[in-house]
C-alpha positions in Angstrom: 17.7 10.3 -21.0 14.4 10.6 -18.7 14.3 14.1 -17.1 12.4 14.5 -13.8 10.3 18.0 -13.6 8.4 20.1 -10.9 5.9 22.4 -11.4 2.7 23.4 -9.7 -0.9 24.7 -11.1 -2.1 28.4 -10.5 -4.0 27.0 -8.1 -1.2 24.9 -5.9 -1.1 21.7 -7.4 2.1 20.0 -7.8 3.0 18.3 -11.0 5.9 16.3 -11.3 6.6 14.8 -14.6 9.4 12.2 -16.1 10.3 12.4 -19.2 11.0 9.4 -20.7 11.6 9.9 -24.4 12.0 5.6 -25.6 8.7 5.0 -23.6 5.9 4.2 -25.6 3.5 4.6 -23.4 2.8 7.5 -20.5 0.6 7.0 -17.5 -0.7 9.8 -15.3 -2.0 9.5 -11.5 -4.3 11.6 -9.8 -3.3 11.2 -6.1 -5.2 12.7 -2.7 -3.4 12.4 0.4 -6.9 11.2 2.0 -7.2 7.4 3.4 -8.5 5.1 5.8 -5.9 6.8 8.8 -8.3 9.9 8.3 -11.4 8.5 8.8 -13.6 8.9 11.9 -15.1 5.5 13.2 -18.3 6.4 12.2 -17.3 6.7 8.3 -14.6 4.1 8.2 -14.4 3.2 4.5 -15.5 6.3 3.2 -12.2 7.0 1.1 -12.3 3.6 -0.7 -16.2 4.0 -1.4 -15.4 7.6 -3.0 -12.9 6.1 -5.2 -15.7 4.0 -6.6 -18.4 6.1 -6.2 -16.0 8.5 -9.1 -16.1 6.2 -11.8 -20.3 6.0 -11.8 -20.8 9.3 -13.6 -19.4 12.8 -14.3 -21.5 15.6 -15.8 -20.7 15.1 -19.2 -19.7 11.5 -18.9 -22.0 7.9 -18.1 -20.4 5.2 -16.1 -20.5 3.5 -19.4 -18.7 6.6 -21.3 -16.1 6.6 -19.2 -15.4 3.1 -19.5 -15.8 3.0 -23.4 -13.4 5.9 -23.9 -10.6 4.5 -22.6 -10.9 0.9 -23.8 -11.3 2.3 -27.1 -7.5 3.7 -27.1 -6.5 0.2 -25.8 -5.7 2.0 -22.2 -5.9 1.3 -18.8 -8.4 3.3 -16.1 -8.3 2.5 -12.5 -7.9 3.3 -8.9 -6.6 2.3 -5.4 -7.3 3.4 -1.5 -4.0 3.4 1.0 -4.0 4.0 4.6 -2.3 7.7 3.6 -3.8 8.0 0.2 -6.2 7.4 -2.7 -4.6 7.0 -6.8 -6.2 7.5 -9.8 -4.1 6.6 -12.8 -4.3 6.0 -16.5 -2.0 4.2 -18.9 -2.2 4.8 -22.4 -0.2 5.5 -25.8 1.7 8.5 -25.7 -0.3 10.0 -28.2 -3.7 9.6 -26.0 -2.4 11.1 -23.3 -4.2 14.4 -23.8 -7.4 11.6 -23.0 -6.0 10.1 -20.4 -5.8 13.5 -18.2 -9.0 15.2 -19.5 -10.5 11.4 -17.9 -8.9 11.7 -14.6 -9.6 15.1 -14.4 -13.2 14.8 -15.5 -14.1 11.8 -12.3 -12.4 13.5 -9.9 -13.5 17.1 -10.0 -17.5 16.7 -11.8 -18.1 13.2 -10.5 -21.9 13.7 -9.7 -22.3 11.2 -6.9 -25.9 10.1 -8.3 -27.8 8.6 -5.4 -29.2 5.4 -7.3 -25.5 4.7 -8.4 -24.9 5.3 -5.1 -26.9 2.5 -3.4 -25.8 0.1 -6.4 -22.3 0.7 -5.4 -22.7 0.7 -2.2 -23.7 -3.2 -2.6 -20.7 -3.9 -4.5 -18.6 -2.8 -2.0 -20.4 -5.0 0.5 -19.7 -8.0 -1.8 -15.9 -7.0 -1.5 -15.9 -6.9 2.0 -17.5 -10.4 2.1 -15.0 -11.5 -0.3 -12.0 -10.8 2.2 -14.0 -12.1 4.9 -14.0 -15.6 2.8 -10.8 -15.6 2.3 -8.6 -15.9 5.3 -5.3 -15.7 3.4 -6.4 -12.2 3.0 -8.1 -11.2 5.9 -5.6 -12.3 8.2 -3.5 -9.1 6.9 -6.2 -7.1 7.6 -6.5 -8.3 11.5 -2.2 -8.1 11.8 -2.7 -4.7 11.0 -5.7 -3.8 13.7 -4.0 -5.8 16.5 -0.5 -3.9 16.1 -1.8 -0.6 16.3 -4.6 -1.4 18.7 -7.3 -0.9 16.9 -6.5 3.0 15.8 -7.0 4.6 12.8 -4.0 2.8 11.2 -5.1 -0.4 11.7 -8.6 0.3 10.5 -9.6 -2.1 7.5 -9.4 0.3 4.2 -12.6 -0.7 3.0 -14.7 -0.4 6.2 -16.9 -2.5 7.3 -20.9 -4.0 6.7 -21.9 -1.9 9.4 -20.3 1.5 8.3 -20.9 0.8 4.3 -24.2 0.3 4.8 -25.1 3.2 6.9 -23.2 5.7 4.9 -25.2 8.4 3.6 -24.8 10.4 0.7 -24.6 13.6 2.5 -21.6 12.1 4.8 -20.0 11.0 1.7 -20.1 14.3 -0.1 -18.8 16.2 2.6 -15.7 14.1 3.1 -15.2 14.5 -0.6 -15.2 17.9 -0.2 -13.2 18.7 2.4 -10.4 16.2 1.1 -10.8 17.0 -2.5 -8.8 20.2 -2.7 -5.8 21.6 -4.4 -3.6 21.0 -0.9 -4.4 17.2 -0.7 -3.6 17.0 -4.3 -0.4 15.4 -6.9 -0.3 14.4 -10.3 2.6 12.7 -11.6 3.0 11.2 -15.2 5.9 9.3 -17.1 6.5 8.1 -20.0 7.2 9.6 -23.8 5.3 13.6 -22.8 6.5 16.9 -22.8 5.9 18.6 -19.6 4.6 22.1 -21.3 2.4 20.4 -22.7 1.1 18.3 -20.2 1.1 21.2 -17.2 -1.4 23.1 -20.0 -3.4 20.7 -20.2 -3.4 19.9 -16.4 -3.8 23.7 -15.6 -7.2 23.6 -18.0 -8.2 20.7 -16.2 -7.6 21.2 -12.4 -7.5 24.6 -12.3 -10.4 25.0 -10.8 -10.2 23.2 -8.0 -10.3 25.2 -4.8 -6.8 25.3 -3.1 -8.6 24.1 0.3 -6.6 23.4 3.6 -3.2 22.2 3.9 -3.7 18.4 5.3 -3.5 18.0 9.3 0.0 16.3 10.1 -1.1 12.5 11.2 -0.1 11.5 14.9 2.3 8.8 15.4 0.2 5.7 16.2 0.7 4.0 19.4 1.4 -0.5 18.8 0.2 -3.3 20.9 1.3 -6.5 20.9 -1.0 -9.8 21.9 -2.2 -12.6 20.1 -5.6 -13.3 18.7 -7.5 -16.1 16.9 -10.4 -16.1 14.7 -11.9 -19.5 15.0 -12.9 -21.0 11.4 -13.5 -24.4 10.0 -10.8 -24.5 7.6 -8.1 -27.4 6.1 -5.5 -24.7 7.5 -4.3 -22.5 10.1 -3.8 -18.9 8.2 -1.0 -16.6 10.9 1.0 -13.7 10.6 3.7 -12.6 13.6 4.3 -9.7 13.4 7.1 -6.6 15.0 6.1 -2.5 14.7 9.1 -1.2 12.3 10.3 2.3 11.5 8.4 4.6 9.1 8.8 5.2 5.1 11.7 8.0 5.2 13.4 6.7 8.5 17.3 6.6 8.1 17.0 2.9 9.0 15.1 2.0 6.4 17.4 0.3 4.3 18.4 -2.2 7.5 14.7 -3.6 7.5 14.6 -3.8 3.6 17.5 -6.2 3.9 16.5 -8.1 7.1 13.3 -8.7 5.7 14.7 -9.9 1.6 16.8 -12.2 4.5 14.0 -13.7 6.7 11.1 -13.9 3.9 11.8 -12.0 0.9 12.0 -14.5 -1.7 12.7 -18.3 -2.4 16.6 -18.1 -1.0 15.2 -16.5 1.8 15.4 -18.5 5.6 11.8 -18.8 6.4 11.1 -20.5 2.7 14.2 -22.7 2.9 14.0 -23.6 6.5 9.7 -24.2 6.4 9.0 -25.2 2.9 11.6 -26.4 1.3 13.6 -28.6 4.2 10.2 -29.4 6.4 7.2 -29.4 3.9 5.3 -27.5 6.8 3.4 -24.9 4.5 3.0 -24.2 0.8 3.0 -20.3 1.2 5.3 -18.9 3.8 6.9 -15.1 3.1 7.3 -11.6 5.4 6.7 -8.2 3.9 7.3 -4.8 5.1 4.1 -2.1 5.6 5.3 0.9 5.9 3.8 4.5 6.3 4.4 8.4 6.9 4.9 7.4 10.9 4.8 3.9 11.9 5.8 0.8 9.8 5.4 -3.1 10.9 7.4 -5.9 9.2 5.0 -9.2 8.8 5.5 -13.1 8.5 2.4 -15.2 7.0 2.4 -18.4 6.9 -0.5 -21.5 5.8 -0.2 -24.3 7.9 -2.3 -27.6 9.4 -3.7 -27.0 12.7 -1.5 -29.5 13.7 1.9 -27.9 12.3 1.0 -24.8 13.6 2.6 -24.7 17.0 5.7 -26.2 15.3 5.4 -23.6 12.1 5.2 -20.6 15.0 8.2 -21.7 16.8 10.8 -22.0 13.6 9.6 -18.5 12.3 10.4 -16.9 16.2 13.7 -19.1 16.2 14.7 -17.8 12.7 14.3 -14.5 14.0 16.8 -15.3 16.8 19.1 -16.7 14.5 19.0 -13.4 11.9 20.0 -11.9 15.0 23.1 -13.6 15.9 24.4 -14.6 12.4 24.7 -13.4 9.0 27.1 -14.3 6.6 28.9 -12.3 4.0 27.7 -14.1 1.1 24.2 -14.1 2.1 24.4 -10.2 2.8 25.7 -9.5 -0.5 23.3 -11.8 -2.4 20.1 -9.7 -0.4 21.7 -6.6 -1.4 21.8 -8.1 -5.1 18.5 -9.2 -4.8 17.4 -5.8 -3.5 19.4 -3.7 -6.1 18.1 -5.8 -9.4 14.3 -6.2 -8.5 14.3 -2.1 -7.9 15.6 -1.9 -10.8 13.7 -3.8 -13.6 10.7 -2.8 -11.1 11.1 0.3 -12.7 11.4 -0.4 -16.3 7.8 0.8 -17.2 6.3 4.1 -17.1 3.5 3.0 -14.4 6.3 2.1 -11.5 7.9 5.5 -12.4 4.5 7.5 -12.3 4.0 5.6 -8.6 7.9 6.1 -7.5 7.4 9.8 -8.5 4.4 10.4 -6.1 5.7 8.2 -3.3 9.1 10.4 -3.3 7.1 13.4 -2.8 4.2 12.3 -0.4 7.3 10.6 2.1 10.7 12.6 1.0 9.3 15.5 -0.5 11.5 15.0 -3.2 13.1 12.7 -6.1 15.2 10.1 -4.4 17.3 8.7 -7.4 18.6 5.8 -7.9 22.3 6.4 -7.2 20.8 7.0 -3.6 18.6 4.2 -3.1 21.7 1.8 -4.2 24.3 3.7 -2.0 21.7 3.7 1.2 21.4 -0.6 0.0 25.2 -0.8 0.1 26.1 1.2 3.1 24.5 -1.6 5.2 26.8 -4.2 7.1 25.6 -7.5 8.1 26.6 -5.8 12.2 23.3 -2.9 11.2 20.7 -5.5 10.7 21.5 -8.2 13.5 21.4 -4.9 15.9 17.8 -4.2 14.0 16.9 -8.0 14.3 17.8 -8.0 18.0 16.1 -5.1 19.1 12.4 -5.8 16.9 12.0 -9.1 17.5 11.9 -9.2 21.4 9.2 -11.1 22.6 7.3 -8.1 23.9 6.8 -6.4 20.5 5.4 -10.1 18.5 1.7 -9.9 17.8 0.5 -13.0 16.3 -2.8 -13.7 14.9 -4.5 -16.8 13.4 -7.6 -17.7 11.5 -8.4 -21.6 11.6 -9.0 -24.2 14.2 -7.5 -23.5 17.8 -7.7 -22.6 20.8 -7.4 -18.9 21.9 -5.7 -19.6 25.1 -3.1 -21.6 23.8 -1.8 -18.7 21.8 0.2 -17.1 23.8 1.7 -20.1 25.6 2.8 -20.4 21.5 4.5 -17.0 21.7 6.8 -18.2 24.5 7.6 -20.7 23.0 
């Protein structure tokens, strides 16, 4: 039966470990409560270009080494930047976990920030950024996000921008590492077949020198904006997404928008893919999604559509979300609820989703939210909670809607009222 442990490092660090004795496999992350929300304008990007910049060299360790030693075991080494956070993790064979941490450990604390590997990465990070802006199904996610919170810090794109990448100086890079590189702005968690003794040991030989640092500023709650904007492009299709601000990660309501969203776009059964896809043809990909962080959360529609549809293809998603408002049925609550329930749970079969459910309980709750909780907060839910939700988020004053494609910018909001 998997045990869930916490512990903390001489030096403040907490560890929080699940024991998972059938597993296989074990995967550790090394988590910093540092992202794009903490970056000044100037240095937007600087926590994603860090989190490559750590895998180009360590003092006892080559790009190439670091590489090499983990393929070699058959293992997985990699990285991700949030809004609220930055991840490293490792998934290996229970038996090279000892590897796996002494790796994480090793490009986090004696990365070595070598100014030639430097400037090389620094142009592959510039080829990412082009790479989103060439592909509108992904940037338009990016521009949702900047036009609901109005440009602030939680809007601002996670990998920066041409202009900030390539100004960014080593010595502006290094000092953000080192003020958010600290004990405080620190968690590991790691699941899978371990024994926490033995893992804290090894963790506390690892990490245990890293200064304990400043505990992390509390974030302000970020204002929203709603508006429309288009990015003209000469594409096949129109690329939107309408969206509504939402509540934040731990709000009490939280379960209401998981639900209203599986409803409106979560899936195949769900309205907006029956009602646009599958009865009109109007658009091949069509889904919602929620974003949600420590203060502010937004619930999202995309859709890909003709230019011509488009008009059409924005007024069925704002009449579905009058509809989900006024009506929904006991059968189709229940089956959402289903939905819900099962994809939580064989999302969390593997020790990866644990390792990542571990740290996310602690970065929003500030504890392990178990199952049995989750499920009762699912169920407690009536069909009354999220048409009250639905009624009061999608007013026409909160919808922020933003295209990519052929248009006109001034028709846009004559779209919005339909």
């Amino acid at each position: 039966m998997a045990r869930i442990t916490k512990t903390h490092l001489k030096n403040g660090i907490p560890i929080i470990t699940e024991e998972m004795p059938d597993v296989e496999s074990a995967t550790v992350g090394l988590w910093v409560k540092t992202g794009a929300r903490d970056e000044s304008e100037e240095i937007r990007g600087v926590s994603h270009f860090i989190e490559h910049l750590l895998f180009k060299g360590t003092k006892k360790r080559t790009a190439f080494d670091i590489a090499k030693s983990i393929e070699a075991v058959g293992g997985v080494l990699n990285a991700f930047t949030s809004r609220e956070y930055t991840c490293f993790y490792a998934k290996v064979l229970n038996k090279d976990l000892p590897l796996a941490i002494d790796l994480l450990s090793d490009i986090v604390v004696n990365s070595v920030f070598d100014a030639k590997e430097l400037n090389r990465e620094r142009g592959v990070v510039l080829q990412e950024i082009r790479m989103v802006e060439d592909t509108p199904d992904d940037l338009v996610h990016d521009l949702i996000a900047e036009k609901i919170w109005n440009g602030g810090s939680y809007g601002s794109p996670i990998l920066g921008t041409k202009k900030t990448v390539e100004e960014m100086g080593r010595e502006s890079v290094l000092e953000y590492y080192k003020e958010n590189y600290q004990a405080k702005k620190m968690l590991v968690t790691i699941a899978g077949g371990l024994k926490t003794t033995k893992v804290v040991k090894l963790l506390e030989a690892s990490l245990g020198s890293v200064v304990s640092g400043e505990d992390k500023k509390p974030s302000k709650t970020p204002a929203s904006a709603s508006g429309s904007k288009l990015v003209k492009r000469d594409l096949e299709q129109v690329h939107l997404c309408l969206g509504v601000p939402a509540v934040s990660q731990a709000h009490p309501h939280r379960f209401r928008y998981y639900l209203l969203n599986t409803i409106l776009g979560g899936g195949m059964s769900s309205r907006l893919f029956q009602e646009i896809r599958e009865k009109r043809g109007l658009a091949y990909s069509i889904y919602s999604y929620l974003s949600f962080s420590e203060k502010a959360g937004s619930l999202v529609v995309y859709a890909g559509t003709s230019s011509e549809e488009f008009k059409g293809v924005l007024r069925l998603i704002i009449r579905e979300f009058g509809k989900v408002g006024k009506d929904i049925s006991r059968a189709e609550l229940k089956a959402a609820k289903d939905h819900l329930k099962g994809g939580m749970l064989l999302g969390l079969e593997s020790s990866d989703s644990r390792m990542m459910k571990l740290a996310r309980d602690e970065i929003y709750f500030g504890k392990s939210i178990s199952i049995k909780e989750i499920v009762s907060g699912i169920d407690k839910v009536r069909g009354s909670d999220i048409k009250k939700t639905a009624k009061e988020i999608f007013k026409p004053k909160n919808l922020t809607l933003v295209a990519i494609g052929k248009g006109k910018s001034e028709d846009l909001p004559k779209y919005l009222r339909g």
